[in-house]
Chimera marker file (.cmm) of the C-alpha trace (Angstrom):
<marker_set name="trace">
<marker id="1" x="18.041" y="8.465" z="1.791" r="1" g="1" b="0" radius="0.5"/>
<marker id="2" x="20.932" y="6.856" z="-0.462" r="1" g="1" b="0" radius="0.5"/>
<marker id="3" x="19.793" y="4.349" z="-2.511" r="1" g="1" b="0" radius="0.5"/>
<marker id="4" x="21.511" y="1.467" z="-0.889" r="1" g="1" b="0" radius="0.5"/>
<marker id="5" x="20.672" y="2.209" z="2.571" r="1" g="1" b="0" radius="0.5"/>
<marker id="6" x="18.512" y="-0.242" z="3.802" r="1" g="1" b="0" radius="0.5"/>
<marker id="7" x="14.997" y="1.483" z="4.657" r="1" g="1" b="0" radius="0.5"/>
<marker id="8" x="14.358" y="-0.187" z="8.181" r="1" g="1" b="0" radius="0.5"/>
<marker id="9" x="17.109" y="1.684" z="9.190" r="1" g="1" b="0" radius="0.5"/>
<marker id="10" x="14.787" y="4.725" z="8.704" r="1" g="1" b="0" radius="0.5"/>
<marker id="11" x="11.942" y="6.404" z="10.591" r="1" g="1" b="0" radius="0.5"/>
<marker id="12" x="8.703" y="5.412" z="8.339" r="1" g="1" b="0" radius="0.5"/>
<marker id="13" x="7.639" y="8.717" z="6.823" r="1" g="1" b="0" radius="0.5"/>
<marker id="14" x="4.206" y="8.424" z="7.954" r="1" g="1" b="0" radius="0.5"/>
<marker id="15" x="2.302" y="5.578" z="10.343" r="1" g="1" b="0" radius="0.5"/>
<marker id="16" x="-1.495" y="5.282" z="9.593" r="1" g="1" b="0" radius="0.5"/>
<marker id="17" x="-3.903" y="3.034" z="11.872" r="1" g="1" b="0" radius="0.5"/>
<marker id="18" x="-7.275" y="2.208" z="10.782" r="1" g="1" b="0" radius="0.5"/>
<marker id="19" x="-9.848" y="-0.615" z="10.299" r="1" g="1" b="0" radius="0.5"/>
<marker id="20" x="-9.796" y="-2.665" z="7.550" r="1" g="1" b="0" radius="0.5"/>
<marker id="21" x="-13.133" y="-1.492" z="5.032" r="1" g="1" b="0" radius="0.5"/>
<marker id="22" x="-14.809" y="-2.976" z="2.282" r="1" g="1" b="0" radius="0.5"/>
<marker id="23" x="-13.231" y="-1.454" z="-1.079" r="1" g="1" b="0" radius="0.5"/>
<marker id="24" x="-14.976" y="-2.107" z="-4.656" r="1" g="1" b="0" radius="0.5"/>
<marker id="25" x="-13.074" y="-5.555" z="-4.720" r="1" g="1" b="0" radius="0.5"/>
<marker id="26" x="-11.561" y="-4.857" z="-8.424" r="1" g="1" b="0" radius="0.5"/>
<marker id="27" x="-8.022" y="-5.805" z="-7.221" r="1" g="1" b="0" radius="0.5"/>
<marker id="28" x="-9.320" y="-9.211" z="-5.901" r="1" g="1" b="0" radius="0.5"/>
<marker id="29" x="-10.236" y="-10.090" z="-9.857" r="1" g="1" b="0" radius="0.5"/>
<marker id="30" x="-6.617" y="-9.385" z="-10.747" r="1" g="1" b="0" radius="0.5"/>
<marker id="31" x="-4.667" y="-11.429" z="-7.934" r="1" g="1" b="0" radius="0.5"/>
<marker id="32" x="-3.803" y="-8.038" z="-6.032" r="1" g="1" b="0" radius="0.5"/>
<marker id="33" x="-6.429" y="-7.651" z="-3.280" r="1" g="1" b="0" radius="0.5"/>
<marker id="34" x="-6.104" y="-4.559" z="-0.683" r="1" g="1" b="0" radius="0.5"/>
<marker id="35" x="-6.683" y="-4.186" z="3.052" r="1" g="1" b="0" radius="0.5"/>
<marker id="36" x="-8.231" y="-0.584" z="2.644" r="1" g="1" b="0" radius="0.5"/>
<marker id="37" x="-8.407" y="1.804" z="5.794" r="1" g="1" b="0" radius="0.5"/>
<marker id="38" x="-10.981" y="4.676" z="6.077" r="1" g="1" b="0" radius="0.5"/>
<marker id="39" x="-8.717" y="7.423" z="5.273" r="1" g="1" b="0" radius="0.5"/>
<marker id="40" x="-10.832" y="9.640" z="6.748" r="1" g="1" b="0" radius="0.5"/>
<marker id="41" x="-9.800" y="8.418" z="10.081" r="1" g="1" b="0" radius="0.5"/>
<marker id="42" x="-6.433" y="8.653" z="9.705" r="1" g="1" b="0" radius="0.5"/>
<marker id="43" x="-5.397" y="11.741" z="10.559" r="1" g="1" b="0" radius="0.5"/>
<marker id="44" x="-3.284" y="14.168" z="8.034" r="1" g="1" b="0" radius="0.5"/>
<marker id="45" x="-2.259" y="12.233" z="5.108" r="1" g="1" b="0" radius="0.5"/>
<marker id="46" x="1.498" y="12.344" z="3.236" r="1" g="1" b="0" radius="0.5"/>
<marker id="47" x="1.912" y="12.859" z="0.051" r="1" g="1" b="0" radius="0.5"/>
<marker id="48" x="-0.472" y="11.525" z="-2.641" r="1" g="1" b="0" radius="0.5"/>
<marker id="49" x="1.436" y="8.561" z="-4.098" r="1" g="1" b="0" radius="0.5"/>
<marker id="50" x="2.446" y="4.650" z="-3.967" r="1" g="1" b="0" radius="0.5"/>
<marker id="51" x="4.759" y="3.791" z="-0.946" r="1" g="1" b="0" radius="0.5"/>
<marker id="52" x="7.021" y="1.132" z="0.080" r="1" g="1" b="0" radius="0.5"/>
<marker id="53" x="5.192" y="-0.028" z="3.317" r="1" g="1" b="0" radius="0.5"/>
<marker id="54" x="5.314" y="-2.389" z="6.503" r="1" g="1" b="0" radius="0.5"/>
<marker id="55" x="1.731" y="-3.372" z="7.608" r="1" g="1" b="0" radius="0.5"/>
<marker id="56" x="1.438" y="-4.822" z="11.010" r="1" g="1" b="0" radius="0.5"/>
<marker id="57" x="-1.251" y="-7.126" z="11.047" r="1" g="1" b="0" radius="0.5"/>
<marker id="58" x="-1.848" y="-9.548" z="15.171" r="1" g="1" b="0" radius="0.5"/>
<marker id="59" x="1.713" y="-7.901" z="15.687" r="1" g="1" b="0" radius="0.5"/>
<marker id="60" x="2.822" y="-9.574" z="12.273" r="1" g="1" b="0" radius="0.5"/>
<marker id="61" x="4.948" y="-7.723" z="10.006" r="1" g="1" b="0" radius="0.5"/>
<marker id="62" x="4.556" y="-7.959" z="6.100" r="1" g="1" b="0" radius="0.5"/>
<marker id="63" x="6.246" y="-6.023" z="3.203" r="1" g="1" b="0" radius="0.5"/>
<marker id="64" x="3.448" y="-3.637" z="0.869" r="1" g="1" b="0" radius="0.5"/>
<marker id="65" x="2.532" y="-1.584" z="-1.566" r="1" g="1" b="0" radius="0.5"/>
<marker id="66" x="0.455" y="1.582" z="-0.014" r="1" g="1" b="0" radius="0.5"/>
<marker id="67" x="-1.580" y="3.831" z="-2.654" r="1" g="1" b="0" radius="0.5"/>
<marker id="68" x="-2.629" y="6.890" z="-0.826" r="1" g="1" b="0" radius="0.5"/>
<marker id="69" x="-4.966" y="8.962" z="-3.140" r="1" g="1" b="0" radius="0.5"/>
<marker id="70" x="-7.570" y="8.416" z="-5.942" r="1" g="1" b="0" radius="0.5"/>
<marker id="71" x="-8.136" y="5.654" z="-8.322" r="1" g="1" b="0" radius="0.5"/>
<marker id="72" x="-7.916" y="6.836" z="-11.786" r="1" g="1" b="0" radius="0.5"/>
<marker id="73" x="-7.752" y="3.628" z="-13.301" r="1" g="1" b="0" radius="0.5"/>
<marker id="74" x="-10.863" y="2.059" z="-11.118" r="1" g="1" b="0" radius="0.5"/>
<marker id="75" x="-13.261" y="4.681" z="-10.476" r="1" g="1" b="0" radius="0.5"/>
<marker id="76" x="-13.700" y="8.231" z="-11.090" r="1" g="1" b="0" radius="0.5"/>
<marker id="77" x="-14.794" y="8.922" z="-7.665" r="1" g="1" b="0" radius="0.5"/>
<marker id="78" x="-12.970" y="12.220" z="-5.902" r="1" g="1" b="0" radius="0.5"/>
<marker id="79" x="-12.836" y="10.414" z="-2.895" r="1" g="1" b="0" radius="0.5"/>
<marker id="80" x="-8.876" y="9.811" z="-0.980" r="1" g="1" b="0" radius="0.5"/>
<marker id="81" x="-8.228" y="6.090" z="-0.488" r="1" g="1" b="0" radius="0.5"/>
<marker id="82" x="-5.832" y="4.695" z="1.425" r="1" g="1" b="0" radius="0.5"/>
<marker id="83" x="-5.417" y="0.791" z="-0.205" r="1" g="1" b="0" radius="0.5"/>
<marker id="84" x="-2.138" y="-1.710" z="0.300" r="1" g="1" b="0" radius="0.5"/>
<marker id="85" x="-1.342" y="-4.950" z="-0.990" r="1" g="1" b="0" radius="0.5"/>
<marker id="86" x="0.607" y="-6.897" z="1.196" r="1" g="1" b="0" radius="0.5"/>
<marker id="87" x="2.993" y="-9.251" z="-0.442" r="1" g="1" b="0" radius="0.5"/>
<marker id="88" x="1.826" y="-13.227" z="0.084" r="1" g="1" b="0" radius="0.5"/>
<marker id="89" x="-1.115" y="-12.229" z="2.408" r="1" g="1" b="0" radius="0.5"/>
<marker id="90" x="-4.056" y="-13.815" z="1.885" r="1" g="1" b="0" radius="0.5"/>
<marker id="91" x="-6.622" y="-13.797" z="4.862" r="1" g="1" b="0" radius="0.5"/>
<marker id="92" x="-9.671" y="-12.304" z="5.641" r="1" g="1" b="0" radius="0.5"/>
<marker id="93" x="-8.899" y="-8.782" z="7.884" r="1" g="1" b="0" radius="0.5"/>
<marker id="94" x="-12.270" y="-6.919" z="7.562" r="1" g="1" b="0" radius="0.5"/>
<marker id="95" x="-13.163" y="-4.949" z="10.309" r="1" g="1" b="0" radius="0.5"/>
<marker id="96" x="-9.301" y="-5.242" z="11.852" r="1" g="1" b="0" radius="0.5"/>
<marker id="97" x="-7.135" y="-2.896" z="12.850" r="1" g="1" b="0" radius="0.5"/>
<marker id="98" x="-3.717" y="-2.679" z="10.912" r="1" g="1" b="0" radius="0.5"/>
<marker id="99" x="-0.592" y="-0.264" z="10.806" r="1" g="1" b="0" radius="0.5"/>
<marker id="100" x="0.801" y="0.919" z="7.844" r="1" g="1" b="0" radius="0.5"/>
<marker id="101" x="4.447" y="2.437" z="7.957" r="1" g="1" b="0" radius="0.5"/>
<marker id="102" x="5.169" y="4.143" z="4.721" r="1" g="1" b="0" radius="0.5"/>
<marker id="103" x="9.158" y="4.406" z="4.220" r="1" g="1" b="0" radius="0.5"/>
<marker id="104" x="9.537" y="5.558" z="1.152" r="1" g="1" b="0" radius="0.5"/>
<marker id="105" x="7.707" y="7.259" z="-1.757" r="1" g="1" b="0" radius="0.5"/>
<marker id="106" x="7.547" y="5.030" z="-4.843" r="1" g="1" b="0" radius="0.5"/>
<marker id="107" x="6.147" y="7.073" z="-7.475" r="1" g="1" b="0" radius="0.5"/>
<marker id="108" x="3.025" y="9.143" z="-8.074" r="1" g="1" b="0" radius="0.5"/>
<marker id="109" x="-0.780" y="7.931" z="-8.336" r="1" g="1" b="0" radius="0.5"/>
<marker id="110" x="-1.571" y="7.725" z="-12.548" r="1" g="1" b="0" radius="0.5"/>
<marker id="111" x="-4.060" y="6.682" z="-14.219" r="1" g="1" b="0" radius="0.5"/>
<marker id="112" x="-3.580" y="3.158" z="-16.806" r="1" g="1" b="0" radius="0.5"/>
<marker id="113" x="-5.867" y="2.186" z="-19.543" r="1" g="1" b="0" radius="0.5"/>
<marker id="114" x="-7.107" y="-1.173" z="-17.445" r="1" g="1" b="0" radius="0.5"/>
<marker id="115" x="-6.713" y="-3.344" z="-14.786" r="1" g="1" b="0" radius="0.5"/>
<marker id="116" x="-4.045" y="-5.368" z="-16.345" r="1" g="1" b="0" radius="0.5"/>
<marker id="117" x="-1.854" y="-2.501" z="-16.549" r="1" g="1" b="0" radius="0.5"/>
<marker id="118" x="-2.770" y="-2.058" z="-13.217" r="1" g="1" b="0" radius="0.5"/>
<marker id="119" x="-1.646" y="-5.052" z="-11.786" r="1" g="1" b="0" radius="0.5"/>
<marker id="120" x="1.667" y="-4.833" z="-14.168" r="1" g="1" b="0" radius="0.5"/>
<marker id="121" x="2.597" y="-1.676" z="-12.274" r="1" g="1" b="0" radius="0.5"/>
<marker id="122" x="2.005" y="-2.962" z="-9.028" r="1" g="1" b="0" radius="0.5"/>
<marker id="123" x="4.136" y="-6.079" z="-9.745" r="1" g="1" b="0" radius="0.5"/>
<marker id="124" x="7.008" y="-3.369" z="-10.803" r="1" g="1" b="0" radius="0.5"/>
<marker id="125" x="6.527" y="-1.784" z="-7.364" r="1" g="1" b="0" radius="0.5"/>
<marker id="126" x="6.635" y="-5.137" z="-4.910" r="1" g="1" b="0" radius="0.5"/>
<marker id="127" x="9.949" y="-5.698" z="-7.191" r="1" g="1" b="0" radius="0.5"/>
<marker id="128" x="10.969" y="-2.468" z="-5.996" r="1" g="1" b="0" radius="0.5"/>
<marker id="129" x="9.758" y="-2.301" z="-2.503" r="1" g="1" b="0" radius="0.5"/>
<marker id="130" x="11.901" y="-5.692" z="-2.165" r="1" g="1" b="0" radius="0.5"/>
<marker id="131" x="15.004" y="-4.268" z="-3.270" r="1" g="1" b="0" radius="0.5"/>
<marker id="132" x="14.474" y="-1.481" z="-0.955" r="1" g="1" b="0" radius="0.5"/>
<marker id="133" x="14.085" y="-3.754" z="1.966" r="1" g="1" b="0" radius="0.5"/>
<marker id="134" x="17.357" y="-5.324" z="0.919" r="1" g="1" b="0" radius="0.5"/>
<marker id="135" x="15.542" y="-8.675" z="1.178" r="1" g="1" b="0" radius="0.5"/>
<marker id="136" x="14.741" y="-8.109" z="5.095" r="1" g="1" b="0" radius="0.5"/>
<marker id="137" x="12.133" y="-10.480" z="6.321" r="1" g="1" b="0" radius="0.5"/>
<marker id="138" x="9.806" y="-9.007" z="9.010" r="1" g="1" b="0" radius="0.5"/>
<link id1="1" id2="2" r="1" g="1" b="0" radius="0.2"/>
<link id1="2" id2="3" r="1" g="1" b="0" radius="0.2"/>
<link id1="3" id2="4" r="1" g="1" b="0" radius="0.2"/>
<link id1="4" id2="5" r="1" g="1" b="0" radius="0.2"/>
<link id1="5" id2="6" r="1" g="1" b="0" radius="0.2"/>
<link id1="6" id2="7" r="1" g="1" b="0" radius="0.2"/>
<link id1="7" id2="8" r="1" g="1" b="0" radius="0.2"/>
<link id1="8" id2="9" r="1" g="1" b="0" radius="0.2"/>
<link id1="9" id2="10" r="1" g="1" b="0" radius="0.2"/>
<link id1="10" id2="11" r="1" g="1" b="0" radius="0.2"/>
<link id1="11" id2="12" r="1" g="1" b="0" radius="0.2"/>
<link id1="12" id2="13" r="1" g="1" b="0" radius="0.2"/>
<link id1="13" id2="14" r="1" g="1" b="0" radius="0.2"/>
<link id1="14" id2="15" r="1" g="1" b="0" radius="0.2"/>
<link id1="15" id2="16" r="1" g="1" b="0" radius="0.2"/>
<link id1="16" id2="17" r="1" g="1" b="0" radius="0.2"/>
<link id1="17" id2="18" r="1" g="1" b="0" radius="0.2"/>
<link id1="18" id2="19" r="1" g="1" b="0" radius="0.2"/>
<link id1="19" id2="20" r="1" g="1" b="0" radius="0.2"/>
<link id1="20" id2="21" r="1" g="1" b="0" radius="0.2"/>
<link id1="21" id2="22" r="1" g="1" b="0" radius="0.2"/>
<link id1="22" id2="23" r="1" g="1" b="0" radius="0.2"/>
<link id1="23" id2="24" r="1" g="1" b="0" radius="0.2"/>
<link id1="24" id2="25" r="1" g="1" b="0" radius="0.2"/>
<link id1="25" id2="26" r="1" g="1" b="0" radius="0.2"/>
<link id1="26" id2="27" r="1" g="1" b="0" radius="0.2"/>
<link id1="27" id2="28" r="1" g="1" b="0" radius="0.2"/>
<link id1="28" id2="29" r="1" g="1" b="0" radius="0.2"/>
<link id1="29" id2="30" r="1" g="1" b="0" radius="0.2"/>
<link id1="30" id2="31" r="1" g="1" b="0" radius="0.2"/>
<link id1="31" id2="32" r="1" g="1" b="0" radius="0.2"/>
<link id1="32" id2="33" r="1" g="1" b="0" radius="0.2"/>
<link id1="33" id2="34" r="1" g="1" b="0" radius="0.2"/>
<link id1="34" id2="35" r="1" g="1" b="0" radius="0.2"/>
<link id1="35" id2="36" r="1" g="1" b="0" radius="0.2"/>
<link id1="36" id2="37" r="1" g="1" b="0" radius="0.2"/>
<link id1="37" id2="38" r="1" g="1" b="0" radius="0.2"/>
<link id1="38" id2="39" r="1" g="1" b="0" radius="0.2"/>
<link id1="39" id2="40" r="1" g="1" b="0" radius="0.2"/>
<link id1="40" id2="41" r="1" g="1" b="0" radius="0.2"/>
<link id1="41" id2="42" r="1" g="1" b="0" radius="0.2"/>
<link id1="42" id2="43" r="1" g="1" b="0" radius="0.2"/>
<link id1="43" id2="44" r="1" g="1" b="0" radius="0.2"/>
<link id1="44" id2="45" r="1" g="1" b="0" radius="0.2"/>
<link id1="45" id2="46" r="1" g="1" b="0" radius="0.2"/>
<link id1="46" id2="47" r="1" g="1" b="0" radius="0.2"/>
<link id1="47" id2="48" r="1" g="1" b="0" radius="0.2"/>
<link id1="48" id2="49" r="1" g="1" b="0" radius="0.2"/>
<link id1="49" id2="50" r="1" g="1" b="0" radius="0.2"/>
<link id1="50" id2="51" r="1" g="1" b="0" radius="0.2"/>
<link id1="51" id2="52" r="1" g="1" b="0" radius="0.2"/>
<link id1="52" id2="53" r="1" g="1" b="0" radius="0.2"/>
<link id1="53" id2="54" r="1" g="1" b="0" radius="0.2"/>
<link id1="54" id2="55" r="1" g="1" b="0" radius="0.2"/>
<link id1="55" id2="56" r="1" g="1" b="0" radius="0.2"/>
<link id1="56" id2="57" r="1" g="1" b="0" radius="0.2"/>
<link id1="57" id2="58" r="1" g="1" b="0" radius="0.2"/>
<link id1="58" id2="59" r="1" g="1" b="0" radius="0.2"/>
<link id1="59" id2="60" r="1" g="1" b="0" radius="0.2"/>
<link id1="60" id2="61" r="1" g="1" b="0" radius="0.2"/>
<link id1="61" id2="62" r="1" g="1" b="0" radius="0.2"/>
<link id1="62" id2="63" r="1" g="1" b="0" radius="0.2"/>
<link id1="63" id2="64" r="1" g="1" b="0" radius="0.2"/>
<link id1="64" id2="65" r="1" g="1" b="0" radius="0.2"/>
<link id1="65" id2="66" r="1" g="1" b="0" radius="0.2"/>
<link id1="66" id2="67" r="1" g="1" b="0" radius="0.2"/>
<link id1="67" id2="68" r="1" g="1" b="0" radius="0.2"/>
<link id1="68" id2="69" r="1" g="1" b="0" radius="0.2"/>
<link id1="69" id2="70" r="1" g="1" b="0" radius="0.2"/>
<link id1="70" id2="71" r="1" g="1" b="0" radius="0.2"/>
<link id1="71" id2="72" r="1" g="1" b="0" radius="0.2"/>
<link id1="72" id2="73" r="1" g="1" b="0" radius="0.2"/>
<link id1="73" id2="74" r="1" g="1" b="0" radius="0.2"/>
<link id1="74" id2="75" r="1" g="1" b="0" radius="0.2"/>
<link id1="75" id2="76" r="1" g="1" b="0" radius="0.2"/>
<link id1="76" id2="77" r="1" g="1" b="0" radius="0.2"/>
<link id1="77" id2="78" r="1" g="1" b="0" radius="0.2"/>
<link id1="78" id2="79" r="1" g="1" b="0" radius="0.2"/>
<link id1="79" id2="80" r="1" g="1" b="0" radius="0.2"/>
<link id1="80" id2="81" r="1" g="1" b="0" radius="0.2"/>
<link id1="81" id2="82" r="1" g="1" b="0" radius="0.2"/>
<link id1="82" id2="83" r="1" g="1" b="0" radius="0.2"/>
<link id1="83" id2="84" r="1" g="1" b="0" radius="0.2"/>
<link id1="84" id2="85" r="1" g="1" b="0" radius="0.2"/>
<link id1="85" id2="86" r="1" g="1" b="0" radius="0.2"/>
<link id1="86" id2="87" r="1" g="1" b="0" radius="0.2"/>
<link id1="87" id2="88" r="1" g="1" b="0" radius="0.2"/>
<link id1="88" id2="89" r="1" g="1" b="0" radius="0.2"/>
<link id1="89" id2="90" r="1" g="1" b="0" radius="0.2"/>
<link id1="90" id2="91" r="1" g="1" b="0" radius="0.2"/>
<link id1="91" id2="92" r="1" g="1" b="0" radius="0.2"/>
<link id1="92" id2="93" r="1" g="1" b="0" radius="0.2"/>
<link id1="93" id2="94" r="1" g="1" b="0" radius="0.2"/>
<link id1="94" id2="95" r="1" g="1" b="0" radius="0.2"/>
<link id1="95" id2="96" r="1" g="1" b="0" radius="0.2"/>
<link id1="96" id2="97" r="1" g="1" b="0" radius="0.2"/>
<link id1="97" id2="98" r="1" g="1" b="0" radius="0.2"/>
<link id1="98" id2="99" r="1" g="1" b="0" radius="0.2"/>
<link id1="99" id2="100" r="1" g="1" b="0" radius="0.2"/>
<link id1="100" id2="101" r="1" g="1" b="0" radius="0.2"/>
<link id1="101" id2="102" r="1" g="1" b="0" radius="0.2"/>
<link id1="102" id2="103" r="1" g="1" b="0" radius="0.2"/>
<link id1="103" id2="104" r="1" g="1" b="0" radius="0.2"/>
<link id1="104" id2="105" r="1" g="1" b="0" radius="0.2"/>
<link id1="105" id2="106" r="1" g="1" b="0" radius="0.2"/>
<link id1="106" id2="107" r="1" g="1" b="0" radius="0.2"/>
<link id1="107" id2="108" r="1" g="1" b="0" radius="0.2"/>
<link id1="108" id2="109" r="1" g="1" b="0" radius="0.2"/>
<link id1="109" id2="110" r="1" g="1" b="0" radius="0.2"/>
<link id1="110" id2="111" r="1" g="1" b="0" radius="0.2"/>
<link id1="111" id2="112" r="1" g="1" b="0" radius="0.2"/>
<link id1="112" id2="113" r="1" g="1" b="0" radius="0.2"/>
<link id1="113" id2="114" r="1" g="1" b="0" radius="0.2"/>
<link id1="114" id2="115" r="1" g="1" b="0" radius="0.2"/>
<link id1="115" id2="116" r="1" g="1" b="0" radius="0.2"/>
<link id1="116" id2="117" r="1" g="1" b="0" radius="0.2"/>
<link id1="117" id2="118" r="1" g="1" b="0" radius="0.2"/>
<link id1="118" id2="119" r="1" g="1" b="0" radius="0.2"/>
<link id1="119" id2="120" r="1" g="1" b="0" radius="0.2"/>
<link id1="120" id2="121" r="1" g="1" b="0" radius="0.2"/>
<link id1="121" id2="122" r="1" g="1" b="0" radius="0.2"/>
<link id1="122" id2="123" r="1" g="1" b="0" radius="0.2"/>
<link id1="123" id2="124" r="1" g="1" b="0" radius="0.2"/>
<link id1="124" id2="125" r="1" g="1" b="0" radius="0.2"/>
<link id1="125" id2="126" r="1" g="1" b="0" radius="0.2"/>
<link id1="126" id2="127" r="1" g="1" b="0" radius="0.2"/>
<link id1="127" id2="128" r="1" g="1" b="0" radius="0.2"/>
<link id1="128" id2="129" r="1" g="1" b="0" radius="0.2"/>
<link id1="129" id2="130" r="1" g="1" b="0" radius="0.2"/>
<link id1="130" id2="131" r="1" g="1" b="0" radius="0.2"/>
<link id1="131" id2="132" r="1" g="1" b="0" radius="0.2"/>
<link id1="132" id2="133" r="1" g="1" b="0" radius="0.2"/>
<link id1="133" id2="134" r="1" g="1" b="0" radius="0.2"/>
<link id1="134" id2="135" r="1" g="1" b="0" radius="0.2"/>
<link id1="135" id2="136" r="1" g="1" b="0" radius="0.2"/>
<link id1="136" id2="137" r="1" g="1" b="0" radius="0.2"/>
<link id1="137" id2="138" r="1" g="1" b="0" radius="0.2"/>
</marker_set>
């Protein structure tokens, strides 16, 4: 896909459905909480990695960041998570159902020395995702 084309105008890569779980609540602490789906029940996963996303939440659309894969920088746990922060959402979804649409692949999983790093990083990929959406409110 050519960098200016606008990403909606694409098949997402990958669609994952799942129930909203309770995660280890570390991003709350750093004003980036996650709607996290078992990823167990989600069928075969795409690449590991952090994705521009649409998350359909009561047939609302929102703009996200999806992580699929481990947490370096939270736990050391070899366990897959699947874990998006959706941009200015801020309501209680445990034990919903949501769709995640990954468009396009942001960048590898890495680990960062702490949370604030963290957090820095996913700023720098909202930026991103927005620019790939061209702006485009769902």
């Amino acid at each position: 896909m050519a960098e200016s084309d606008n990403v909606l105008d694409a098949n997402p890569l990958c669609t994952l459905h799942g129930e909203v779980v309770h995660g280890k609540g570390k991003g709350n602490k750093q004003n980036m909480p996650t709607a996290n789906i078992d990823a167990y029940n989600c069928g075969d996963l795409p690449e590991l990695g952090v994705y521009a996303s649409l998350i359909t939440v009561d047939k609302e659309r929102y703009i996200g960041v999806t992580n699929i894969g481990y947490r370096p920088s939270v736990d050391d746990e070899d366990i897959i998570t699947v874990e998006t922060h959706i941009m200015g959402f801020d309501r209680n979804i445990y034990g919903q159902e949501i769709m995640v649409e990954l468009y396009h692949f942001l960048r590898p999983t890495r680990q960062f020395d702490s949370l604030y790093e963290v957090k820095k990083q996913v700023d720098q990929d909202l930026t991103r995702t927005k620019e790939l959406f061209n702006s485009f409110i769902v």
